[in-house]
BAMIKOL-526497 format. One record per residue (C-alpha): residue number from 1; residue in one letter; z, x, y. Coordinates in Angstrom, 2 decimals, always signed. Layout:
BEGIN
+-----+---------+---------+---------+---------+
: num : residuo :      zz :      xx :      yy :
+-----+---------+---------+---------+---------+
: NUM :       A :       Z :       X :       Y :
...
+-----+---------+---------+---------+---------+
//
This chain:
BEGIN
+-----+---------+---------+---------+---------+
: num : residuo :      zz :      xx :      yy :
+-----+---------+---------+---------+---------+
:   1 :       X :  -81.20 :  +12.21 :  -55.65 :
:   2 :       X :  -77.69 :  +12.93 :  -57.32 :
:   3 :       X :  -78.37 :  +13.45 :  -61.27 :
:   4 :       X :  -76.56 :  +11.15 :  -63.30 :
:   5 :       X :  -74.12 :  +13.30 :  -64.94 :
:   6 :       X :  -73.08 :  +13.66 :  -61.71 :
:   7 :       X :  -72.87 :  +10.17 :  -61.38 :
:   8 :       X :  -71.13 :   +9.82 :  -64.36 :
:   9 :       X :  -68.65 :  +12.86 :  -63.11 :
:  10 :       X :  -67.70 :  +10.45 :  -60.52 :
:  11 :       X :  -67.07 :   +7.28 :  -62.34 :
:  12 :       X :  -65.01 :   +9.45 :  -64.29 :
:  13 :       X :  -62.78 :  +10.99 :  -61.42 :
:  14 :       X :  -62.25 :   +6.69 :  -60.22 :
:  15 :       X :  -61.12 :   +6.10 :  -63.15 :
:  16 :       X :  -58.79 :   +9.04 :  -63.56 :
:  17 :       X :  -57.69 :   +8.54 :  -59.99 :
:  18 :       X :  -56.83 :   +5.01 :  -60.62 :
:  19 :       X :  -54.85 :   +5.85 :  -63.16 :
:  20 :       X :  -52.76 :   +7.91 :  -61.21 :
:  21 :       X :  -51.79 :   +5.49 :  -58.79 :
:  22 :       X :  -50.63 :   +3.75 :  -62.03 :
:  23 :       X :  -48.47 :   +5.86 :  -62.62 :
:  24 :       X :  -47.18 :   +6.77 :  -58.92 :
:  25 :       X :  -48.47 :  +10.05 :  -59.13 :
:  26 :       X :  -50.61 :   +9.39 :  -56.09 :
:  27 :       X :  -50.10 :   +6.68 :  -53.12 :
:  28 :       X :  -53.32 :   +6.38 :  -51.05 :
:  29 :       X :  -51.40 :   +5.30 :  -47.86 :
:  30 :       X :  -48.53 :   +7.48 :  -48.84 :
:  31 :       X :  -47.01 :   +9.98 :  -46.11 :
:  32 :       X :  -44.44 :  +12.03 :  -48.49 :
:  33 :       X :  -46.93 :  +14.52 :  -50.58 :
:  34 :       X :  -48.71 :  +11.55 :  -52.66 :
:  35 :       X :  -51.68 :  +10.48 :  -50.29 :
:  36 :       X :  -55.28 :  +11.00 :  -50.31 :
:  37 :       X :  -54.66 :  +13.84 :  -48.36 :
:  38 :       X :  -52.48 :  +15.32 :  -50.36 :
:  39 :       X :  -55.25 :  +15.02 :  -53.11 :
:  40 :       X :  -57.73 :  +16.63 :  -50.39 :
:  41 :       X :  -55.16 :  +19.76 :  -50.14 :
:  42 :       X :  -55.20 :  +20.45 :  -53.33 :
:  43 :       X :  -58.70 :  +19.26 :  -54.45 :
:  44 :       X :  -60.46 :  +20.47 :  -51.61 :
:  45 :       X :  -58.49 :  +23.36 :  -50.09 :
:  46 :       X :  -57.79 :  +20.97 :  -46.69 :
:  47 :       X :  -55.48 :  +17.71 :  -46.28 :
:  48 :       X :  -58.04 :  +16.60 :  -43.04 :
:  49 :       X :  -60.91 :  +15.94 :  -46.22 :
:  50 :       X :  -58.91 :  +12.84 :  -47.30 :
:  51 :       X :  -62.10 :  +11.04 :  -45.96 :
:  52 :       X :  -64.09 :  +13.01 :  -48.59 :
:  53 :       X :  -62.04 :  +11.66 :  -51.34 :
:  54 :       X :  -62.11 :   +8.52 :  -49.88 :
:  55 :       X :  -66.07 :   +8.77 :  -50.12 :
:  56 :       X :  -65.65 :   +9.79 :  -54.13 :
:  57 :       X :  -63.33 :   +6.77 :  -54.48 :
:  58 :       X :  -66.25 :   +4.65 :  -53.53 :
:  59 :       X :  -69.18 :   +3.68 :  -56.05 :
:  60 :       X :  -71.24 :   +2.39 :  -53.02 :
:  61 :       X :  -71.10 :   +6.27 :  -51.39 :
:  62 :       X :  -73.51 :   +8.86 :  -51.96 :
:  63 :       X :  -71.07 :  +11.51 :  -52.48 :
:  64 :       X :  -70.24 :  +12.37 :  -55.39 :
:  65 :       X :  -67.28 :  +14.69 :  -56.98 :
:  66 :       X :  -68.28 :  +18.41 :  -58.08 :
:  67 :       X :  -67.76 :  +19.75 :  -61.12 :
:  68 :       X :  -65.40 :  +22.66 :  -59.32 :
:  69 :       X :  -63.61 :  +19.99 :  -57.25 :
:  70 :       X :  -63.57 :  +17.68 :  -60.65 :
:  71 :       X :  -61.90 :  +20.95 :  -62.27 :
:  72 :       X :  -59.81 :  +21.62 :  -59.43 :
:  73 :       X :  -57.99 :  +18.18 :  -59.28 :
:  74 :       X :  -57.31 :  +18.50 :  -63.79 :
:  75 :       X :  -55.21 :  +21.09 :  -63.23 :
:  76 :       X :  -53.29 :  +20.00 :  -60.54 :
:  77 :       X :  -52.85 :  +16.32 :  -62.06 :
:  78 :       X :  -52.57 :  +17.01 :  -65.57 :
:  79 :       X :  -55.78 :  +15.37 :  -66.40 :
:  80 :       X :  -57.94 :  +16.65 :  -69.64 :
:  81 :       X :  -60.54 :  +18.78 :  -67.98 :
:  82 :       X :  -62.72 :  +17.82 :  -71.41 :
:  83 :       X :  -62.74 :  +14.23 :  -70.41 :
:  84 :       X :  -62.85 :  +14.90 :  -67.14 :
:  85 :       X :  -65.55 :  +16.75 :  -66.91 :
:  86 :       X :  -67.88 :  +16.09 :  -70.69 :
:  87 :       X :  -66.38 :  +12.79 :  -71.34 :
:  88 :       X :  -64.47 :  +13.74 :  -74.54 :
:  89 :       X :  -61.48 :  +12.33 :  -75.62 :
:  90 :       X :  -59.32 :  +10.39 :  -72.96 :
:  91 :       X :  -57.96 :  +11.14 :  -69.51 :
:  92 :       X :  -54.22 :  +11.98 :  -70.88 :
:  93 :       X :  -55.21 :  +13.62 :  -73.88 :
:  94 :       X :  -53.15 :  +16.78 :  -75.38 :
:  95 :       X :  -56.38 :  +18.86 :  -76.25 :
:  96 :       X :  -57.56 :  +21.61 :  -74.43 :
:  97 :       X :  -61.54 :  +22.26 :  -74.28 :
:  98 :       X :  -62.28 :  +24.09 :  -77.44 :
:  99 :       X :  -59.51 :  +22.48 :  -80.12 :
: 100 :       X :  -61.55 :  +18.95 :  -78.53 :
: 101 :       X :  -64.58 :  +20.56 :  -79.67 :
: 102 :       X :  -63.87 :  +21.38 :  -82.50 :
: 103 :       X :  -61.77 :  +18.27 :  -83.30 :
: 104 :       X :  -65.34 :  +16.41 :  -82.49 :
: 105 :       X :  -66.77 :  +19.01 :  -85.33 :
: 106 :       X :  -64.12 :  +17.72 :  -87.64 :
: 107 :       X :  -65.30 :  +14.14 :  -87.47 :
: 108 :       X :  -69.08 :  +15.31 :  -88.15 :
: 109 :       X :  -67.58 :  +15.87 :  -91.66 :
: 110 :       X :  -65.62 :  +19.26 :  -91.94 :
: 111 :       X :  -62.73 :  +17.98 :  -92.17 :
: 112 :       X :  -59.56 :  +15.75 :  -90.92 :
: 113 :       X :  -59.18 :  +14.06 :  -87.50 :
: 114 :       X :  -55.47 :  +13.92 :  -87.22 :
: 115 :       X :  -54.49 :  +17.38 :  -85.43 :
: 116 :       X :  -50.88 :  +18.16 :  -87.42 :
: 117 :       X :  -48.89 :  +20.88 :  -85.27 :
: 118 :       X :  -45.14 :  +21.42 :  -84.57 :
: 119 :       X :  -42.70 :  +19.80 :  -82.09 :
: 120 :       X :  -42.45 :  +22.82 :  -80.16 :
: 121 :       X :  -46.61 :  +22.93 :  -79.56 :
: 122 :       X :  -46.20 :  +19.22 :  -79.11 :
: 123 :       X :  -43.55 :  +19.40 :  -76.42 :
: 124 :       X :  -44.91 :  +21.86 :  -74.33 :
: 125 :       X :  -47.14 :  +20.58 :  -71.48 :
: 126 :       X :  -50.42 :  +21.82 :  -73.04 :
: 127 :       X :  -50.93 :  +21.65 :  -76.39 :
: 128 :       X :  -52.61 :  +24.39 :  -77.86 :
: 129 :       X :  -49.77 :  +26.90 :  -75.90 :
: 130 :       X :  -49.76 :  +28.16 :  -79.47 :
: 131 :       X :  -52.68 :  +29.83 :  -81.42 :
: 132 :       X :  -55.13 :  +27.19 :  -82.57 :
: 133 :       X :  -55.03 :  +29.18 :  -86.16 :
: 134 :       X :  -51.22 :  +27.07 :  -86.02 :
: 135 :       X :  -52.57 :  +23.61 :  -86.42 :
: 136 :       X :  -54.38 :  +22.14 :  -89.13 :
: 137 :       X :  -56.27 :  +18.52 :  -89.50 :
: 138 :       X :  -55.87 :  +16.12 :  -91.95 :
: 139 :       X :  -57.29 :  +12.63 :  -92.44 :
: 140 :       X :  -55.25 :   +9.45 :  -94.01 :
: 141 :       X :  -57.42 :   +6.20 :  -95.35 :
: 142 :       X :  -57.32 :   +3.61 :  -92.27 :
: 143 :       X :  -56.57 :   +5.93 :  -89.81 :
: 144 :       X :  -59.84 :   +6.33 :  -87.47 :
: 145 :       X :  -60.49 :   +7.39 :  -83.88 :
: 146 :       X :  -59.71 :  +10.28 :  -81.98 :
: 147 :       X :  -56.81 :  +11.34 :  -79.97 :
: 148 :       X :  -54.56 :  +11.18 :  -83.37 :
: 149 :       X :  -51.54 :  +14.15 :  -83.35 :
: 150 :       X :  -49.11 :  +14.39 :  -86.20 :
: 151 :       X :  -45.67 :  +16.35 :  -86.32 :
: 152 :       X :  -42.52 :  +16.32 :  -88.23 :
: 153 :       X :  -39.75 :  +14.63 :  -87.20 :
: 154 :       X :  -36.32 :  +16.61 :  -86.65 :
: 155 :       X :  -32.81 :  +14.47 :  -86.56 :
: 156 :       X :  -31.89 :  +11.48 :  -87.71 :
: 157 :       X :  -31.67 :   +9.26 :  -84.35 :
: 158 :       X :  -34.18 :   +7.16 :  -86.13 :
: 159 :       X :  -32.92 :   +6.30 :  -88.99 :
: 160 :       X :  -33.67 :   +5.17 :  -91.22 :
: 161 :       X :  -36.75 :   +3.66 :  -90.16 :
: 162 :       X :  -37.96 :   +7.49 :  -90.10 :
: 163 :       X :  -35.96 :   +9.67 :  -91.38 :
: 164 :       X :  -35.41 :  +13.52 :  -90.57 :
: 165 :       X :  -38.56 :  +15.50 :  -92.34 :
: 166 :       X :  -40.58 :  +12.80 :  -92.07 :
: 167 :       X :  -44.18 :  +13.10 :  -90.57 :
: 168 :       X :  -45.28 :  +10.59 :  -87.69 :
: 169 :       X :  -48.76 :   +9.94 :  -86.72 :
: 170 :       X :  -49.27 :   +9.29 :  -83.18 :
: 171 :       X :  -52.17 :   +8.14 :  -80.52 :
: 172 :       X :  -52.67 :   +8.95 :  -77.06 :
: 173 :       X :  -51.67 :   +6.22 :  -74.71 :
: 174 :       X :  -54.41 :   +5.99 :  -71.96 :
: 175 :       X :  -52.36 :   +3.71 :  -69.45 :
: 176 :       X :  -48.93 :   +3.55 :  -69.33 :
: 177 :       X :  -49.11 :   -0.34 :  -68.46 :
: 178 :       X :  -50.64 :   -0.75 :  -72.28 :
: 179 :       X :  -47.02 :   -0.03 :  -73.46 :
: 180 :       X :  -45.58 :   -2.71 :  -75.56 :
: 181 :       X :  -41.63 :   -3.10 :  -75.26 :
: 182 :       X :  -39.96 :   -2.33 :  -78.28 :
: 183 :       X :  -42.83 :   -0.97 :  -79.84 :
: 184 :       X :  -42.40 :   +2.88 :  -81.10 :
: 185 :       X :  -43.78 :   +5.53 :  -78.94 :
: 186 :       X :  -43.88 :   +8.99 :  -78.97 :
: 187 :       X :  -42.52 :   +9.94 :  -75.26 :
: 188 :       X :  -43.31 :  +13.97 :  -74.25 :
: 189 :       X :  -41.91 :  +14.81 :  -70.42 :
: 190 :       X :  -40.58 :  +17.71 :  -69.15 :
: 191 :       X :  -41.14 :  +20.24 :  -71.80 :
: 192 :       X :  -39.04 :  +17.21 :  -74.71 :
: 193 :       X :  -40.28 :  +14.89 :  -76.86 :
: 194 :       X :  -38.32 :  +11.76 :  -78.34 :
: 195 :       X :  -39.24 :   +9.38 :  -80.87 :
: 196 :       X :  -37.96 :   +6.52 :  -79.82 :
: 197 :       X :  -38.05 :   +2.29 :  -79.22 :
: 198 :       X :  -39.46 :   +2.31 :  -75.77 :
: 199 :       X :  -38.90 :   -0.81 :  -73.19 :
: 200 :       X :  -40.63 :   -0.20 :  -69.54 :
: 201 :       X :  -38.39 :   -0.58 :  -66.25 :
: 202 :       X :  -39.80 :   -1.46 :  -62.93 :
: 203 :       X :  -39.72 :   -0.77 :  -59.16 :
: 204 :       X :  -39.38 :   -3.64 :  -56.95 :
: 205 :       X :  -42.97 :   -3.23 :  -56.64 :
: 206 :       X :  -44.00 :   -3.47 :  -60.47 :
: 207 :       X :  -44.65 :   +0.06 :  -61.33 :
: 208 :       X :  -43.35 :   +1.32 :  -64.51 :
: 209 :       X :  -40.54 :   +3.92 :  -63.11 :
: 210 :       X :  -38.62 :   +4.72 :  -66.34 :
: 211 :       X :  -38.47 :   +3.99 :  -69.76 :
: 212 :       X :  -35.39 :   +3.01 :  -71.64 :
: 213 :       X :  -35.32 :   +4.63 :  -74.80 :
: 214 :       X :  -33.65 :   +3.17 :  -77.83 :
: 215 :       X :  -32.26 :   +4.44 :  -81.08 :
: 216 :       X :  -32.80 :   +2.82 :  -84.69 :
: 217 :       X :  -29.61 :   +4.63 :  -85.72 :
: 218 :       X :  -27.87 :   +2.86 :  -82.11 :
: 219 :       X :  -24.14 :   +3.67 :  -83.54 :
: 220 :       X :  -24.64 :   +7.15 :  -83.06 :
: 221 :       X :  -27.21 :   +7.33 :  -80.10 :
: 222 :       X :  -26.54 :   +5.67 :  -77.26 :
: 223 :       X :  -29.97 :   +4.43 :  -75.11 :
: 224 :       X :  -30.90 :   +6.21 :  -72.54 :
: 225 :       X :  -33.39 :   +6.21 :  -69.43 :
: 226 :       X :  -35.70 :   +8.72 :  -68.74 :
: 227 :       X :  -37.91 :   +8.84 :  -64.92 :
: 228 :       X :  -41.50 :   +8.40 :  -65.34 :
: 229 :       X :  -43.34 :  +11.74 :  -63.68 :
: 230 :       X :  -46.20 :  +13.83 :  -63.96 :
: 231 :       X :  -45.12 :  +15.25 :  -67.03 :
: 232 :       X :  -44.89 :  +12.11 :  -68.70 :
: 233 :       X :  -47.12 :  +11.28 :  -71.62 :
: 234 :       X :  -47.00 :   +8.52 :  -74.77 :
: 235 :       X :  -48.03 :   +8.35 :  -78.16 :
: 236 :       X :  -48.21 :   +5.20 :  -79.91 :
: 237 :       X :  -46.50 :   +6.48 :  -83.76 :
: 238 :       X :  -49.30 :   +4.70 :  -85.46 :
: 239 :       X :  -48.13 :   +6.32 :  -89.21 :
: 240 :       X :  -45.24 :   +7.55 :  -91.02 :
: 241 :       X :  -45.48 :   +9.32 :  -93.63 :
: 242 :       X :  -42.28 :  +10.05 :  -96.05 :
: 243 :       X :  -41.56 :  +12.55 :  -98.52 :
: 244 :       X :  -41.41 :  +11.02 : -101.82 :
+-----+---------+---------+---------+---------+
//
């Protein structure tokens, strides 16, 4: 009888897997280095085992995802092994196993659940590159939940609706299809971040390809369009905080 963390293991790995093909990051039928077989390379160690991930994929099969396998496909899909594979925090999420932990100790009362850190931490593609002793947490009234991460702005291409110095509170987006147009986002990709008015662009077959980035200060900054890749990852700026 599978246990049912395993169980739960494997709802877990759907989820994240569906998610992916959101994104583009994996095509099931896909012949080019995206397909199910492609995830059974580098999940399993052989691209014939596509039918074993094919078997995880289904909720009606009684094989289930490991928790070495489970680890396995995290690191080569940028997934957050701590969701993944305990169900904290969210598939996308920019904690690594022990600052989650202890960000889940910080909500039992001992202190802040907003992670504060610096751009550079922030733009790198795991957050916590830096020693933990770096960041600090902080709390603000009306500002609940987890997956919260603040840093200070630098430039003015916002301006002034945040201004350089200021300090913008931001929340992991889960899916990228729960992006609003013209909403602001925090957008990290390819070792950058930009704080910016984000609009979504589409394929011809309605997946989110790019995103058009936009300016407040728009007579100095022209918009711009970055691709939508692996790398990619959005935080909804939920906060600003100004010097007074």
């Amino acid at each position: 009888m599978i246990k049912e963390d395993r169980i739960d293991l494997n709802s877990r790995f759907i989820h994240a897997f569906k998610l992916l093909e959101d994104r583009g990051s994996i095509v099931k039928n896909d012949r080019n280095g995206k397909g199910v077989g492609d995830v059974a390379e580098k999940v399993l160690g052989n691209k014939a085992y596509g039918h074993i991930i094919r078997a995880f994929l289904n909720p009606d099969s009684k094989r289930v995802i490991d928790y070495g396998q489970a680890q396995s496909f995290c690191r080569e899909y940028g997934i957050n092994e701590t969701w993944l594979l305990h169900g904290i925090g969210n598939p996308f999420g920019f904690d690594s196993p022990n600052e989650q932990l202890n960000r889940e100790m910080m909500f039992a009362g001992t202190g802040g659940n907003i992670m504060y850190t610096t751009i550079r931490a922030f733009a790198g593609s795991t957050l916590g590159a830096e020693s933990s002793e770096d960041n600090t947490y902080f709390s603000i009234p009306g500002v609940s939940g987890p997956g919260l991460v603040a840093f200070q702005i630098e430039g003015s291409s916002m301006d002034p609706v945040i201004k350089n110095g200021d300090i913008v509170v931001c929340r992991a987006v889960e899916n990228l299809n729960d992006i609003r147009d013209n909403e602001i986002y925090a957008v990290r990709s390819n070792g950058n971040v930009w704080v910016k008015y984000v609009q979504k662009i589409f394929n011809n077959r309605g997946r989110i390809v790019k995103l058009k980035m936009i300016s407040a200060n728009y007579f100095d900054h022209d918009p711009f369009e970055e691709e939508v890749n692996d790398t990619t990852r959005l935080y909804k700026v939920v906060r600003k905080i100004s010097n007074i």
